[in-house]
VODRENLO-438698 format. One line per 4 residues: number of its first residue (from 1); for each residue x, z, y of C-alpha. Coordinates in nm, 4 decimals. Layout:
! VODRENLO-438698
NUM	X:Z:Y  ...;
! end
This chain:
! VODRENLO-438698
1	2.9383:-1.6307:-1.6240  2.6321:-1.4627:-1.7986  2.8597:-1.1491:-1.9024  3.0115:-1.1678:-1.5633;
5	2.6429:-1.1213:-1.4021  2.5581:-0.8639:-1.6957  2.9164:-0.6767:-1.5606  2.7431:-0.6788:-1.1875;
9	2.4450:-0.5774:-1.2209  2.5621:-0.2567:-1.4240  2.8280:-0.1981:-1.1388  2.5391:-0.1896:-0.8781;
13	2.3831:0.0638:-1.1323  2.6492:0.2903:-1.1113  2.7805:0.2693:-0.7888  2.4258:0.3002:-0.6401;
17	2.4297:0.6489:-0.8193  2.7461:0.6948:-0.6929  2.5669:0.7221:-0.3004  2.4895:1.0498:-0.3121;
21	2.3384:1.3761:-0.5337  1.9727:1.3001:-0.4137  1.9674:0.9530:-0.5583  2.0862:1.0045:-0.9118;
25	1.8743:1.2970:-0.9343  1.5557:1.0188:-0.8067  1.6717:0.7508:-1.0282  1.7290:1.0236:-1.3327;
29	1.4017:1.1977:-1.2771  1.2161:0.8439:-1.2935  1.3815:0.6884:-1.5536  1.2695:1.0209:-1.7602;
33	0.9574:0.9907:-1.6039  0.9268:0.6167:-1.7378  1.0466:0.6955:-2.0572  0.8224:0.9398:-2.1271;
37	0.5360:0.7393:-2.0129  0.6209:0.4637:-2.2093  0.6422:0.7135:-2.5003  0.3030:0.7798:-2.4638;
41	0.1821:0.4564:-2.4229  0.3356:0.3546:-2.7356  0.2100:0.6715:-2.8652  -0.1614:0.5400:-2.8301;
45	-0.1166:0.1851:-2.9009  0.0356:0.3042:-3.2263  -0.2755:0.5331:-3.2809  -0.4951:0.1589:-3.1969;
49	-0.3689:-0.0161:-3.5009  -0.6383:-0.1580:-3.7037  -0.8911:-0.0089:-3.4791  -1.1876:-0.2561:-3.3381;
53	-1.0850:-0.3040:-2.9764  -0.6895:-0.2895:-3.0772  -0.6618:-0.6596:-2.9966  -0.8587:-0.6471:-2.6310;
57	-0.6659:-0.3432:-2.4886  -0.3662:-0.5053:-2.5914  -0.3892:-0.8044:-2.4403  -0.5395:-0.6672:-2.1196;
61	-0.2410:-0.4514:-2.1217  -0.0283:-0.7400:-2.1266  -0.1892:-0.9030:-1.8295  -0.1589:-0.6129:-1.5811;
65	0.1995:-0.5044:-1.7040  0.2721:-0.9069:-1.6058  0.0566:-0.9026:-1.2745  0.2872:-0.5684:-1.1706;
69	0.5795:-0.7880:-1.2602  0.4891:-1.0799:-1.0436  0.4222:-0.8084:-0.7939  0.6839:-0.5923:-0.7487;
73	0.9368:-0.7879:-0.6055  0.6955:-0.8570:-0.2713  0.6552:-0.5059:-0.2020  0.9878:-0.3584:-0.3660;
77	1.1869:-0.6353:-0.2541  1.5225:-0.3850:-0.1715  1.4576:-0.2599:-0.5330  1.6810:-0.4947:-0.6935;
81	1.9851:-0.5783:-0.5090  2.0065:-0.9122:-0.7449  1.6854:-1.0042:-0.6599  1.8641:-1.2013:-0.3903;
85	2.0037:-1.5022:-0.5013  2.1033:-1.5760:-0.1228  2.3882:-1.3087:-0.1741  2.5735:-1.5395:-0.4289;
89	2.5300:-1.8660:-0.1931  2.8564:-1.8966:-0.1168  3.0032:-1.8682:-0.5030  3.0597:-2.2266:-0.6753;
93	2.8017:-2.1623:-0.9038  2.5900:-2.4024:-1.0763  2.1616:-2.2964:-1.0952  2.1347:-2.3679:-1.4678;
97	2.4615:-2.0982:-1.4607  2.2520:-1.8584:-1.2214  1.9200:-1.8960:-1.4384  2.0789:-1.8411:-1.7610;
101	2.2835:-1.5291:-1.6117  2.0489:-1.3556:-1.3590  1.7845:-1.3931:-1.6984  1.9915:-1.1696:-1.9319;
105	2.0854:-0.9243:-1.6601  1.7435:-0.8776:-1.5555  1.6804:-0.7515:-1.9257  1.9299:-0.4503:-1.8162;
109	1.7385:-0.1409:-1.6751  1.4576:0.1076:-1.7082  1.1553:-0.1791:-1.6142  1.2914:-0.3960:-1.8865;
113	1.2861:-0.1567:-2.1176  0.9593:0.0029:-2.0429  0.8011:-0.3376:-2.0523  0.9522:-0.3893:-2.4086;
117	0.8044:-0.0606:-2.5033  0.4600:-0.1686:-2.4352  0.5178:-0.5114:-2.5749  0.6349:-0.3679:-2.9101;
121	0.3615:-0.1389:-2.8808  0.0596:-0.3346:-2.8252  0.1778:-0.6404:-3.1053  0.1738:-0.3335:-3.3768;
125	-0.1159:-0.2147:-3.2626  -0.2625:-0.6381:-3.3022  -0.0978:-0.6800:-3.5896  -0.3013:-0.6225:-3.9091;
129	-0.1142:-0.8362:-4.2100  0.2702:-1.0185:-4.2829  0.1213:-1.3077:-4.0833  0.0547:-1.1595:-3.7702;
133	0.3320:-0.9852:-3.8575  0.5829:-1.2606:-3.8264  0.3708:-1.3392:-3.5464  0.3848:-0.9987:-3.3490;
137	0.7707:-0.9959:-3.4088  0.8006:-1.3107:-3.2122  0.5459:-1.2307:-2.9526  0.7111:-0.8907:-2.7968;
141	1.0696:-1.0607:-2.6764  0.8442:-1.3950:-2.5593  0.6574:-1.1328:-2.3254  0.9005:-0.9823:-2.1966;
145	1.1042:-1.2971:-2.1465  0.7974:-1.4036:-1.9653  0.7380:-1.1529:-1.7160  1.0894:-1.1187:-1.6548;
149	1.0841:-1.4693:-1.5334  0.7911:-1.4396:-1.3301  0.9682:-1.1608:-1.1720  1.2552:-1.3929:-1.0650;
153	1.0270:-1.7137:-0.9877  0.7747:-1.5103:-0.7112  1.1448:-1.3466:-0.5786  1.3425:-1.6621:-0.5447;
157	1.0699:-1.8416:-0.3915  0.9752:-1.5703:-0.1420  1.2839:-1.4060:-0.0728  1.3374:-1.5541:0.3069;
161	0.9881:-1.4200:0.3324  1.0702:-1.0904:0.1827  1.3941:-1.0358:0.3710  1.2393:-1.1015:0.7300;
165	1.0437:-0.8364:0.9338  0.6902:-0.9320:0.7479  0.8352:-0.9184:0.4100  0.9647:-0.5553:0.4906;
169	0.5471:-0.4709:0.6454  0.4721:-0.5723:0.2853  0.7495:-0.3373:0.1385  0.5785:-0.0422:0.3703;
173	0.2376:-0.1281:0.2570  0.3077:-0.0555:-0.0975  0.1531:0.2689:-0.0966  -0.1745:0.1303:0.0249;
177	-0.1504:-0.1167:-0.2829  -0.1292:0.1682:-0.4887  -0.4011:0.3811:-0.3611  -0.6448:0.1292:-0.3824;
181	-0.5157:0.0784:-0.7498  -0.6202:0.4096:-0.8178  -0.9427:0.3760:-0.6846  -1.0347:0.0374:-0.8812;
185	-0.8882:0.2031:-1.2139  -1.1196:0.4716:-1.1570  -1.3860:0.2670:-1.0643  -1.3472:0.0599:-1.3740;
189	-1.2782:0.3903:-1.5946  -1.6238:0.4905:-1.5119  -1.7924:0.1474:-1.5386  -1.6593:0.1363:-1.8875;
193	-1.7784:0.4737:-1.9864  -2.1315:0.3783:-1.8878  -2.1070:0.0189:-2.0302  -2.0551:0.1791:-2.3872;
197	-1.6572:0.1691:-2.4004  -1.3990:-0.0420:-2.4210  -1.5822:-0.3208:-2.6117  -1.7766:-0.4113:-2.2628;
201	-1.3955:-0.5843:-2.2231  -1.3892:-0.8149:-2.5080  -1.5502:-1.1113:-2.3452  -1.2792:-1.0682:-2.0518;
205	-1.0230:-1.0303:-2.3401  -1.1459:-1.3524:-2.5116  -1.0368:-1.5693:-2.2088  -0.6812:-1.3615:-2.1601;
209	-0.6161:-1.4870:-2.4418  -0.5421:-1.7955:-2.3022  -0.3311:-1.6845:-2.0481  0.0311:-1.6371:-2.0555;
213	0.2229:-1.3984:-2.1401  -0.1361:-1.2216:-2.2695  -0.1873:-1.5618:-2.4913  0.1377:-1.4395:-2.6737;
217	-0.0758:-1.0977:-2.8053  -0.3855:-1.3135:-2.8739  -0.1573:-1.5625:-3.0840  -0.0996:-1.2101:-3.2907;
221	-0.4952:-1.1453:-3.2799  -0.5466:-1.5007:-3.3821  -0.2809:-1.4505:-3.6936  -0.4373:-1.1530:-3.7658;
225	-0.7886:-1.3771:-3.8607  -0.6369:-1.6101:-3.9905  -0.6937:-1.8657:-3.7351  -0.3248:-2.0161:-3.7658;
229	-0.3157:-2.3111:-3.5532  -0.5081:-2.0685:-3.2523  -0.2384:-1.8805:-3.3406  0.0319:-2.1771:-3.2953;
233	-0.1759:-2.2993:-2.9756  -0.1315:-1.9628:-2.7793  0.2292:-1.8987:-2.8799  0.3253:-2.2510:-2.7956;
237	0.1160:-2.2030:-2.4635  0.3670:-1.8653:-2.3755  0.6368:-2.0253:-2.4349  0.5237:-2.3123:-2.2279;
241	0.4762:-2.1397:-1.9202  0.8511:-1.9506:-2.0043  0.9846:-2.2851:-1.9598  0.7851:-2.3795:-1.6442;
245	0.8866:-2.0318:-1.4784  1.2365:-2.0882:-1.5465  1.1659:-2.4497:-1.4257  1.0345:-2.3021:-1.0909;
249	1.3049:-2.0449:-1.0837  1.5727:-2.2986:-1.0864  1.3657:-2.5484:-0.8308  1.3995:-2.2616:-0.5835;
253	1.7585:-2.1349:-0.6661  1.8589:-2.5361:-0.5272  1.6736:-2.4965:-0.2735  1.7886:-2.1650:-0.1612;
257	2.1715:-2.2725:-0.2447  2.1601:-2.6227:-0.0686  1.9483:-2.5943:0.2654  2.0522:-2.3644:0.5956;
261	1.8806:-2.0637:0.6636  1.6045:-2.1470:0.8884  1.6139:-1.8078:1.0873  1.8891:-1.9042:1.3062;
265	1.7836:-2.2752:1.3692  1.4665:-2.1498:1.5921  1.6285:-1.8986:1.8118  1.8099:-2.1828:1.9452;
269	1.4813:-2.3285:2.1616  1.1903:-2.1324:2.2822  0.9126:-2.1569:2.0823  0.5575:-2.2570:2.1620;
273	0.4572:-1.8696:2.1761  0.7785:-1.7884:2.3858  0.6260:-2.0631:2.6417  0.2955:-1.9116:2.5782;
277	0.3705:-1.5387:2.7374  0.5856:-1.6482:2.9741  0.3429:-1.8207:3.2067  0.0090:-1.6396:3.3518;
281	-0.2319:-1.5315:3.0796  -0.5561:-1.3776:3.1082  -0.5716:-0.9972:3.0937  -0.8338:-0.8291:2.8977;
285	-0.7097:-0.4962:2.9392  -0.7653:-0.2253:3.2796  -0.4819:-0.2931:3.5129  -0.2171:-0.0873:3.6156;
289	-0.0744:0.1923:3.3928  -0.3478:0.2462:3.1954  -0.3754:-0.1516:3.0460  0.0567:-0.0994:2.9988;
293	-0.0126:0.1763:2.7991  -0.3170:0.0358:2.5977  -0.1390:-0.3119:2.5015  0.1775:-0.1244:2.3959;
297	0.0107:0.0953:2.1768  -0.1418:-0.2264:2.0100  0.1511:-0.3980:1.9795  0.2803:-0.0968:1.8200;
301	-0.0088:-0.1242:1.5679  0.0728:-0.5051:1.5165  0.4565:-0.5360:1.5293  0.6004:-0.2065:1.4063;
305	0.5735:-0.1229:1.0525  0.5419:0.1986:0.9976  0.2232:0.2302:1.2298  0.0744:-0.0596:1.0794;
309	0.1536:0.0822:0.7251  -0.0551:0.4060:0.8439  -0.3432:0.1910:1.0123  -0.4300:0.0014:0.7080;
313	-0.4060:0.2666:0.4820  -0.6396:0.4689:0.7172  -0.8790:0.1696:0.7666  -0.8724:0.0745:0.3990;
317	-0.9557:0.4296:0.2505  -1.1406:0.5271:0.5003  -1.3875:0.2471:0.3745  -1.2731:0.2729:0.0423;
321	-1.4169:0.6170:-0.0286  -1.7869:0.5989:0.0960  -1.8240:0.2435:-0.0485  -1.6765:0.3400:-0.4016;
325	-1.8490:0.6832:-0.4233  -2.1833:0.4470:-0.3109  -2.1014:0.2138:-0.6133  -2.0469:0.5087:-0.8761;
329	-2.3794:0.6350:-0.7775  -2.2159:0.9605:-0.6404  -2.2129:0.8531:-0.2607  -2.3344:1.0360:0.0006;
333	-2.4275:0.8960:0.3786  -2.2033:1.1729:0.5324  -1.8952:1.0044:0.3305  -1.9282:0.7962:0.6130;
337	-1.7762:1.0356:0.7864  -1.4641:0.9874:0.6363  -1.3559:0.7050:0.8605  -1.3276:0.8859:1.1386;
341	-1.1448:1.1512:0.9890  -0.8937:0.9370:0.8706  -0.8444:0.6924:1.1591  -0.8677:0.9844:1.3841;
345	-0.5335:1.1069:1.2147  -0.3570:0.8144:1.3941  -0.3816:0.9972:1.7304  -0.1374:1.2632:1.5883;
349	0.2427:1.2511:1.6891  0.1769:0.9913:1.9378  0.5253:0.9741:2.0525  0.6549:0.9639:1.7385;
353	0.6507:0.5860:1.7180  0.8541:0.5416:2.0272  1.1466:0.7228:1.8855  1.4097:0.7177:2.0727;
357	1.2868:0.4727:2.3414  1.0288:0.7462:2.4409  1.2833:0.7775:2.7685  1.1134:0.5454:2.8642;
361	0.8119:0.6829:2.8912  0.9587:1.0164:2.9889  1.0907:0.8450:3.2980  0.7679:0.7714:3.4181;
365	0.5848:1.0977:3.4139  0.6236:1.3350:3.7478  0.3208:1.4708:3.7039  0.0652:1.6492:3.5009;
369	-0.1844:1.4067:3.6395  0.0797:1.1343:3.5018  0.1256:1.2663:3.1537  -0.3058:1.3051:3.1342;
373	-0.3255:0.9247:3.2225  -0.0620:0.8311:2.9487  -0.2392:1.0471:2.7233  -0.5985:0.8548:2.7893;
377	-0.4336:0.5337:2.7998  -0.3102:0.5730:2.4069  -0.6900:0.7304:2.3203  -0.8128:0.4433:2.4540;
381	-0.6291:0.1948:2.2812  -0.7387:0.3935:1.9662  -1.0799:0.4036:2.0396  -1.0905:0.0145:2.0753;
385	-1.0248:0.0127:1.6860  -1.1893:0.3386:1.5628  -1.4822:0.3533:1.7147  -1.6337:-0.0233:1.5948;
389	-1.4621:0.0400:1.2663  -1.6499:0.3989:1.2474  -2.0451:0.2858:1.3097  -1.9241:-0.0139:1.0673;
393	-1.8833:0.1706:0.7696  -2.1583:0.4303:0.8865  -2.4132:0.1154:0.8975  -2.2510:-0.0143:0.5782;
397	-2.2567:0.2787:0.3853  -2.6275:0.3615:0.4959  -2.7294:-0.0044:0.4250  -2.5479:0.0600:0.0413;
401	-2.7575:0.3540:0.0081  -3.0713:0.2531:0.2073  -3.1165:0.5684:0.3730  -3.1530:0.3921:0.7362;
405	-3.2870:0.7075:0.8788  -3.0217:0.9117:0.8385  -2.8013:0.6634:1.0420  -2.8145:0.8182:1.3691;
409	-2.7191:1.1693:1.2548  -2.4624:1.0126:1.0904  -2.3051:0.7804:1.3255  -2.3354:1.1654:1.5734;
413	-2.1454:1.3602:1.3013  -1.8837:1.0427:1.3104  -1.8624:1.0740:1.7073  -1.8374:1.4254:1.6872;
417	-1.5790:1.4416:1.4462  -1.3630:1.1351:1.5978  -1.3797:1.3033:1.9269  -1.2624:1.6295:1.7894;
421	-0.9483:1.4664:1.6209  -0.8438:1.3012:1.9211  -0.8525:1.6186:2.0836  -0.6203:1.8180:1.8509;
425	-0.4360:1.5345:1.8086  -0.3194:1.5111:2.1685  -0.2645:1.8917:2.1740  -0.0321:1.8009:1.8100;
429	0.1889:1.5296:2.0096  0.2482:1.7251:2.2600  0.3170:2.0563:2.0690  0.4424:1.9733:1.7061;
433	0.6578:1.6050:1.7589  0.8409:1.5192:1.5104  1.0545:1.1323:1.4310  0.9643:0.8585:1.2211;
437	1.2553:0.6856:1.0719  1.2891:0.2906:1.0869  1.3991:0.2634:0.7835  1.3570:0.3481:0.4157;
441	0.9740:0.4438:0.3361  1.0260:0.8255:0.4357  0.7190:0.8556:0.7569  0.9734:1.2409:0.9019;
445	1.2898:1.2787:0.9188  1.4753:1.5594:0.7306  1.3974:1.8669:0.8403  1.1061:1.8267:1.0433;
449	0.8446:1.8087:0.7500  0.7322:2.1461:0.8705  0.6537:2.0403:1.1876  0.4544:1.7438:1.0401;
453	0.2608:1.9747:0.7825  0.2125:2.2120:1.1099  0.0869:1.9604:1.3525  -0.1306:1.7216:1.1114;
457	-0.3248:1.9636:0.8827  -0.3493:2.2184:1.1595  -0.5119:2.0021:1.3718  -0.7515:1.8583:1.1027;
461	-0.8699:2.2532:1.0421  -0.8835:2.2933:1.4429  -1.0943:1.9449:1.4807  -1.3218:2.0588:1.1556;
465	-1.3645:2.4194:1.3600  -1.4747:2.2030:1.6633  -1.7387:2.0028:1.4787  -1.8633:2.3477:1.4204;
469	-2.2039:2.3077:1.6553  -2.2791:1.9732:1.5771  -2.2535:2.0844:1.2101  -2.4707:2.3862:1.2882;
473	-2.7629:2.1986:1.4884  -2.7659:1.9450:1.1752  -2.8007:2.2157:0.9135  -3.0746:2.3717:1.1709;
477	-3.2916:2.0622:1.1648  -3.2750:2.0295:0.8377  -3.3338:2.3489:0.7039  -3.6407:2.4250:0.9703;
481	-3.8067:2.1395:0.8246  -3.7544:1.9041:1.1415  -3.6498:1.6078:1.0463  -3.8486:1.3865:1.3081;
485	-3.5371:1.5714:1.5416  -3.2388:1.4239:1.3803  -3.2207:1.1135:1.5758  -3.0886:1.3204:1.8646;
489	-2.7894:1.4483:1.6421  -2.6642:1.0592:1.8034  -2.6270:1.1562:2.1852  -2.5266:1.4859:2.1157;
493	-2.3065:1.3994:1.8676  -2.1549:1.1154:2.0973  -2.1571:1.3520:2.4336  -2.0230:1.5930:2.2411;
497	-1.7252:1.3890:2.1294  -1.6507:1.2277:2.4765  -1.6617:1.6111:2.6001  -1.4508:1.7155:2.3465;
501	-1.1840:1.4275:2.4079  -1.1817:1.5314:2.7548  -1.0925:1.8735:2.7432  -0.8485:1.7952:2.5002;
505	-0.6765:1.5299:2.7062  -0.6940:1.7912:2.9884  -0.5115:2.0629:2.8215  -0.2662:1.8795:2.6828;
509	-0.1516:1.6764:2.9572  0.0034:1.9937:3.1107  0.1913:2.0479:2.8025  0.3607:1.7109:2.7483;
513	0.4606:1.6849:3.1443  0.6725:2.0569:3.0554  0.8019:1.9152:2.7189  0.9347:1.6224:2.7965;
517	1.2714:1.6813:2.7202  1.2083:1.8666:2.3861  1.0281:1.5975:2.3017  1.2326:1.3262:2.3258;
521	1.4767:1.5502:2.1358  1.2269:1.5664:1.8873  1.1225:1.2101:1.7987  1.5039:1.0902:1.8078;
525	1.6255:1.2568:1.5077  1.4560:0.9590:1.2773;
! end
């Protein structure tokens, strides 16, 4: 049965190359791409051995390359087709069978490898005499033996999760995990460099040590001392929590193999939230067309997953980059601004997310007067998000920096700037649509990238052009020396914006009432 599984999951391999041209030229260009970081990586840990912090990169290596393997199946979760026990449900398998099997073919591929690499890698680099030698040769497989079966434990136990419509909003966010990776590696990069290197680590290092799959590199570091029975204590305590994984593993394998999927059982009687909507409910939104328009736009934000993949990336770097330039001493209050430059990106290829189901909307617009109220009614339901989330990072990021009277020009430059994007971006949906597809991760569908490039970074350089006399009267104040007169930068900056909206609202509106039909050509390609 274990060869049998072994068999499978190297058919999947090939025949999933099989699809088409553009995938085995992906999956070739990132295995390389692997490989040849993993090259380097054992590269430098080879260059570590026998240096002073050897031990502590190591085993912090350890314990982020097993945090990305208890992560990756709850955002990659499509990654993997074997991932999914729930395929082999009906098979008269056994789970000790299934452990034993899915184990060793989850050894076969580029992560495997690449997590072997490293393991090798960072035990040499520990390793200083034949004990820790022994030690080291022991520790590399246990790792990756380790993570592997964390790998299968978080899958197994989440994968009804992961194969519903919130697991896939966790596949989509992904890229936001990423991004703010980068951002706390950098962070940290430059903490370290002003904390006098890497040995700022070792007291974090000294309790990793104790933590599996790391404790199976500080049983090598422990060797290396010649603390044996540390040594003993942390290997023992890796191979412990193997045993408990695999434990886990096979809890949830019964589980998924013995008890009915759940899905189906609740469509069968209306649930309490069914009962909820379908009796009278308060409305907290403008009647008529306008509230329609409003709550389906923030339904949009909460149910689909594409827009809510592109609000919380938007809401999370657009605080992300004034707060972490604050806390590396390189912040400026007109970061701030960046919030409303990103959220105000949001407004662009409004009917995008409708897809093809923008008929719908196209069936209700006669007029120009129609397509200008559909048009506010979606900057509205915008502006209930942006413009809080806007004067709270302004406040917070002025607060970080304690420059409290610079907040009203500020929080003017954000209104000014948020108005300005709404503005293009209206003129953008109307002009440069393009379609979103539901699935796979790609946010245009082939052969519209242009248009997307067109509309979203020709808009940001019209909406920075826009700002242009609020930016002017800033510069003005300051460089004339009157700096009592900033405060009014605030109702300028916020008629200005409101102006700004307007007008932009207005011109478009005449636009998307003759483009209807091109539109909806447009956005129903995806």
């Amino acid at each position: 049965m274990t060869r049998l599984l072994v068999q499978l999951k190297l058919a999947l391999l090939r025949n999933g190359l099989r699809q088409s041209t553009g995938r085995r030229a992906a999956y070739i260009a990132s295995a390389v791409a692997v490989l040849l970081v993993g090259a380097l990586q054992l590269l430098g840990l080879i260059l570590l051995h026998g240096t002073e912090h050897a031990a502590t990169v190591a085993t912090l290596l350890t314990a982020v390359l097993a945090l990305g393997w208890a992560v990756f199946p709850l955002f990659f979760p499509s990654g993997d087709e074997t991932l999914d026990p729930t395929r082999l449900v009906m098979l008269p398998l056994h789970p000790d069978q299934l452990v034993r099997g899915l184990l060793v073919a989850s050894l076969v591929g580029i992560g495997p490898l690449f997590t072997l690499t490293l393991a090798a890698g960072a035990a040499y680099a520990t390793a200083g005499d034949p004990a820790s030698a022994v030690v080291a040769v022991l520790a590399a497989p246990l790792t990756l033996l380790t993570c592997v079966a964390l790998a299968r434990a978080v899958a197994a136990a989440n994968i009804r999760l992961l194969t519903s419509r919130r697991g896939r909003d966790l596949a989509v966010l992904s890229g936001l995990v990423v991004a703010v990776g980068a951002q706390l590696v950098n962070f940290g990069a430059q903490r370290l460099s002003s904390a006098g290197g890497v040995g700022a680590l070792d007291p974090v290092a000294r309790v990793v040590h104790w933590i599996p799959p790391a404790s199976a590199m500080g049983a090598v570091e422990a060797a290396e001392r010649g603390a044996y029975g540390t040594s003993a204590a942390r290997l023992l305590l890796t191979a412990a929590a193997l045993i408990a994984l695999l434990a886990v593993w096979r809890r949830a394998l019964t589980r998924l193999m013995t008890s009915p999927d759940g899905s189906t059982l609740a469509a069968a009687e209306p649930t309490r939230r069914d009962r909820r909507t379908t009796g009278p409910r308060r409305r907290l939104l403008p009647e008529g067309r306008t509230g329609a328009v409003m709550e389906r736009g923030l339904r949009y934000v909460w149910r689909d997953p594409k827009t809510k993949a592109a609000w919380v990336t938007s809401l999370a770097i657009g605080l992300i980059v004034p707060v972490f330039n604050t806390l590396q001493g390189t912040g400026s209050v007109y970061f701030a601004c960046f919030a409303s430059g990103m959220l105000g990106i949001q407004m662009y290829n409004q009917f995008g997310q409708d897809t093809s189901a923008f008929w719908t909307v196209a069936m209700t617009i006669s007029t120009t007067r129609d397509a200008y109220e559909e048009l506010r009614a979606r900057t509205l339901a915008l502006l209930l998000i942006t413009l809080p989330y806007a004067v709270l990072v302004t406040v917070l990021t002025t607060a970080m920096l304690g420059a409290w009277a610079d907040l009203p020009e500020v929080l003017g430059l954000s209104f000014a700037l948020l108005g300005a994007m709404l503005a293009t971006g209206a003129w953008s949906s109307a002009r440069f649509p393009y379609s979103i597809p539901q699935e796979g991760y790609k946010n245009v569908a082939p052969g519209q990238a242009g248009l997307a490039w067109i509309g979203i970074f020709g808009g940001m350089v019209a909406a920075a052009l826009l700002c242009a006399p609020v930016l002017a009267l800033t510069i003005t104040l300051h460089a004339t020396g009157a700096d009592t007169w900033t405060w009014t930068l605030l109702p300028v900056g916020a008629a200005y914006g409101t102006a700004t909206t307007y007008l932009g609202l207005r011109l478009s509106a005449p636009r998307t009432a003759s483009r209807l039909p091109e539109i909806l050509t447009a956005v129903s390609k995806g």
